[in-house]
N, C-alpha and C positions, 0 to 999 in steps of 0.2 A: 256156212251155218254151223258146222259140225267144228270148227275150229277156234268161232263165235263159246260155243258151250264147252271147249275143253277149258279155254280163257277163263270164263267165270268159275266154273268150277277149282280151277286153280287159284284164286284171286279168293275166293270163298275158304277152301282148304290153310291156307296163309292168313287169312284173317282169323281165323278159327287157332291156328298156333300161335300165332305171333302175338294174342290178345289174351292169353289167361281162361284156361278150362280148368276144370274142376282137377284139383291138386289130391292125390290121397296122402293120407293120413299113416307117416312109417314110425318103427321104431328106432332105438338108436343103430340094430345091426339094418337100417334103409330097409327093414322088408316090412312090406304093406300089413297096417293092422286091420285085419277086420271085426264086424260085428256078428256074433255069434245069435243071435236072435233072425239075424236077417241072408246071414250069409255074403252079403256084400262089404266091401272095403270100405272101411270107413271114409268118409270128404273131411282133407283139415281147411281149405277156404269154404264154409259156411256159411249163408248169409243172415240165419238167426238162430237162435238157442233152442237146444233138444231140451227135452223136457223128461227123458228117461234119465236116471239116477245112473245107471251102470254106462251108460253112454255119455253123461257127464263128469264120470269116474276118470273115464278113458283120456279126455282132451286133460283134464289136471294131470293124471300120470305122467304126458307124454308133454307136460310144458304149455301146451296151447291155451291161450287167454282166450275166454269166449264170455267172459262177463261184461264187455261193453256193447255187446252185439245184441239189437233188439230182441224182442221174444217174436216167433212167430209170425203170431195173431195183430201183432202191429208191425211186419214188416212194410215199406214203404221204396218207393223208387226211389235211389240214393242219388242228390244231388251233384257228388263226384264221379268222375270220369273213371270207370275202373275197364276201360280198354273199349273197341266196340263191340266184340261180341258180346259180353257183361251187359255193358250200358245199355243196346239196343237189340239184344233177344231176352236172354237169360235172366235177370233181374227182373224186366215188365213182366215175362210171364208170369214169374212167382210171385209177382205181386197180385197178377188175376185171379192166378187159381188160388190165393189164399183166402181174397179179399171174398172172390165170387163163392166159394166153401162156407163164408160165414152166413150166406144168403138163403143157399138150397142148403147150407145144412150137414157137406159130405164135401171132402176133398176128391174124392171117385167121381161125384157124380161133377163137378164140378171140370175135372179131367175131360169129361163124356159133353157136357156142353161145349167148352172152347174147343176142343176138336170139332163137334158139330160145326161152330160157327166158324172154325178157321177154313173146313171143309168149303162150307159157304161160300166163305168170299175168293177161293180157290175156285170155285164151280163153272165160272164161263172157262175155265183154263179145260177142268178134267171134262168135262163135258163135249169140248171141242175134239180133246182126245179120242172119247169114246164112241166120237162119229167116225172120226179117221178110223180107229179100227173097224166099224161096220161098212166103210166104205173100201176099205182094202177086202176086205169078204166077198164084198161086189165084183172088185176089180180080179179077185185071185183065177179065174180059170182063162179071163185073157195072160196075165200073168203067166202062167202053166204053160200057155200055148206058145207064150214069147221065148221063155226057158227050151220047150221043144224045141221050136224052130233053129235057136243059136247053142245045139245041145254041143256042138261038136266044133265049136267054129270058136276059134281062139285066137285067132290075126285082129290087126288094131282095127283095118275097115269093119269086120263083123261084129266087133267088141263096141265100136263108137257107134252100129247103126241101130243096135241091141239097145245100147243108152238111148240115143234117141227116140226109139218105139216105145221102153220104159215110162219114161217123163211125158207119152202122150197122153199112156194109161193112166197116169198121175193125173196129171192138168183134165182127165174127160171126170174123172170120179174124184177131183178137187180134192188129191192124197198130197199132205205137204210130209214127208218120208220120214223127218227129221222132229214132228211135233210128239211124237210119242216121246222123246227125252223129257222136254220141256216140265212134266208135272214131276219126275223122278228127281229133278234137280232143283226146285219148290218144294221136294217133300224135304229133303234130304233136311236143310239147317231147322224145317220146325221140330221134325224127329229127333233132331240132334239138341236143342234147344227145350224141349221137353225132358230129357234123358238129365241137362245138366241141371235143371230146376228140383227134380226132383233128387237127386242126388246130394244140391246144395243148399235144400228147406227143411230140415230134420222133419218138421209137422206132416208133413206128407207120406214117409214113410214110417213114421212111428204110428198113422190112421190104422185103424182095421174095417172094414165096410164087407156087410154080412160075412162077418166071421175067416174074413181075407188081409189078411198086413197086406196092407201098399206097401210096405218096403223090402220085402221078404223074395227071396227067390223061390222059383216052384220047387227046384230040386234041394234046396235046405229044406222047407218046408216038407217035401216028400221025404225024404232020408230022415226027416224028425219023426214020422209016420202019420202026418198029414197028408194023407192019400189024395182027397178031395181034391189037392192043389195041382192035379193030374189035369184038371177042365181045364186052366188056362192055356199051357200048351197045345191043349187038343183045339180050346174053341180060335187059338191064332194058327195054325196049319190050317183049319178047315176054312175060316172067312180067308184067309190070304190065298188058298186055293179058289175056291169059287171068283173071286177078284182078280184073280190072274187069267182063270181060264176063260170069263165072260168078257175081258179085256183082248184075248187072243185077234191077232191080226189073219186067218188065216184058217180054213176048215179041209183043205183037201191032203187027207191022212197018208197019201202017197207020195206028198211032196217031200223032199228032201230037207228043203228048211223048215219045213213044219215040223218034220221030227224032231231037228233040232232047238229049234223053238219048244216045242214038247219036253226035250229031256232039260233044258235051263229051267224052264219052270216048275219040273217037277225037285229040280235042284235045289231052288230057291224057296220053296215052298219047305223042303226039308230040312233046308238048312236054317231057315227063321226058325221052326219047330225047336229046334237045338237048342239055339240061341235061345229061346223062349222061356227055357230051365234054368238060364244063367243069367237072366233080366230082372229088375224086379217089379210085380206085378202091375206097379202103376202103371207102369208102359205101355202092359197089355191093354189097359182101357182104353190107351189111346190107339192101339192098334189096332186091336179086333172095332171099335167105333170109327175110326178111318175106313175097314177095309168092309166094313157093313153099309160105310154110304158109298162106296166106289160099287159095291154088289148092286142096289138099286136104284143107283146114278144109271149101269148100263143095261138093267130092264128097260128103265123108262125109258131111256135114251134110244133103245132097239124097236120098241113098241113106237114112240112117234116113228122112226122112221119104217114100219110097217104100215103105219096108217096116213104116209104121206106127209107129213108136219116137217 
């Protein structure tokens, strides 16, 4: 299984190269131009017309033709093959979230809906997940007891009968070991597919939604002395914590992997935080609204199984 999912992921990572991601936009000494409103580098493959002046400035200075490129508001799923990642992530997105913006109104909120719904139709996936982790919390003090017993014992007869006893505790509280991957590597090309949409639709990040540029980094933004722009970071550390930790496979605070389990998540949680000042903000919407339906995915999902369901 575990060899199954190095496969795909390599085969996904190669598709994703070999097929054209968002190209930036250099000058003649090949160093990256950026956008000084936003902080981010600018994208020279675009797939429709900014609509800022000084950002239209920019592609004439530097030679790029962007007059035949539709505007926007009527971009369309391009009947040419512009590779598979393009063709079959990148491009439909941006045509949803541009299309579906004209409806509600907000490219934000319109961000906030397809995550919702892609959450959705992800849902018997993450759901199943977040049984197995309540079901590994059942299993952990036989688990502990197994760890005891084979604490000392490092010859192959003890090491195979250890596995064995493992995979009983498995098979009795129905833990498949390996399903906790499974949504991490479903996350990975929407997040990623998100990232390049927004990167590649000027409309989206030239939006502002209560008083916030989608396309703006926090820490531009802050250094400009838009302070405010401090919540986004804080509110993707805090949902990405609560969603890690009520995801936790494991409660017994002596355990050895639990700590360590412990100190990756507290890792990870700080290390998005970071990251979250050098993203730009649209992201976060899909972030923190991901990581808010995974937070009361594993309420409800721990309550049925409290009340038998």
């Amino acid at each position: 299984m575990k060899n199954k999912i190095i496969k795909i992921l390599t085969v996904f990572l190669l598709l994703i190269t070999l097929t054209g991601c968002t190209k930036t936009l250099t000058d003649s000494n090949n160093k990256p131009i950026k956008y000084e409103k936003t902080g981010q580098n600018i994208t020279e493959n675009i797939v429709c017309k900014p609509t800022d002046k000084e950002l239209i400035k920019i592609y004439e200075k530097n030679k790029k033709d962007i007059s035949k490129l539709p505007d926007c508001e009527n971009l369309k799923i391009s009947g040419e093959y512009e590779g598979l990642w393009n063709t079959l992530f990148v491009r439909p997105l941006a045509y949803i979230i541009i299309n579906l913006s004209k409806i509600v109104g907000s490219i934000a909120i319109s961000l906030v809906i397809i995550t919702l719904v892609l959450r959705g139709i992800l849902y018997p996936v993450t759901k199943k997940n977040a049984i197995q982790s309540e079901m590994m919390k059942k299993a952990q003090p036989e688990l502990a007891r197994l760890e005891k017993k084979y604490e000392n014992k490092t010859d192959p007869e003890s090491m195979s009968k250890k596995s064995q006893e493992m995979l009983t505790i498995y098979k009795k509280y129905n833990i498949n070991p390996m399903s906790g991957c499974i949504f991490a590597f479903l996350q990975l090309p929407i997040l990623l597919a998100f990232w390049e949409a927004i990167q590649r639709v000027p409309a989206i990040y030239e939006e502002t939604f209560i008083g916030i540029n989608m396309g703006i980094t926090p820490w531009t933004a802050i250094t400009n002395g838009n302070w405010y722009y401090i919540i986004i970071p804080a509110l993707i550390v805090v949902t990405t914590y609560f969603s890690y930790k009520n995801n936790k496979q494991m409660q017994d605070k002596d355990n050895q992997m639990e700590k360590q389990m412990n100190m990756m998540m507290n890792f990870m949680t700080i290390f998005i935080g970071f990251m979250a000042f050098t993203l730009p903000t649209a992201i976060a919407f899909y972030w923190i609204t991901s990581s808010l339906f995974t937070i009361i995915q594993n309420k409800l999902v721990n309550r049925s199984l409290k009340n038998g369901k």
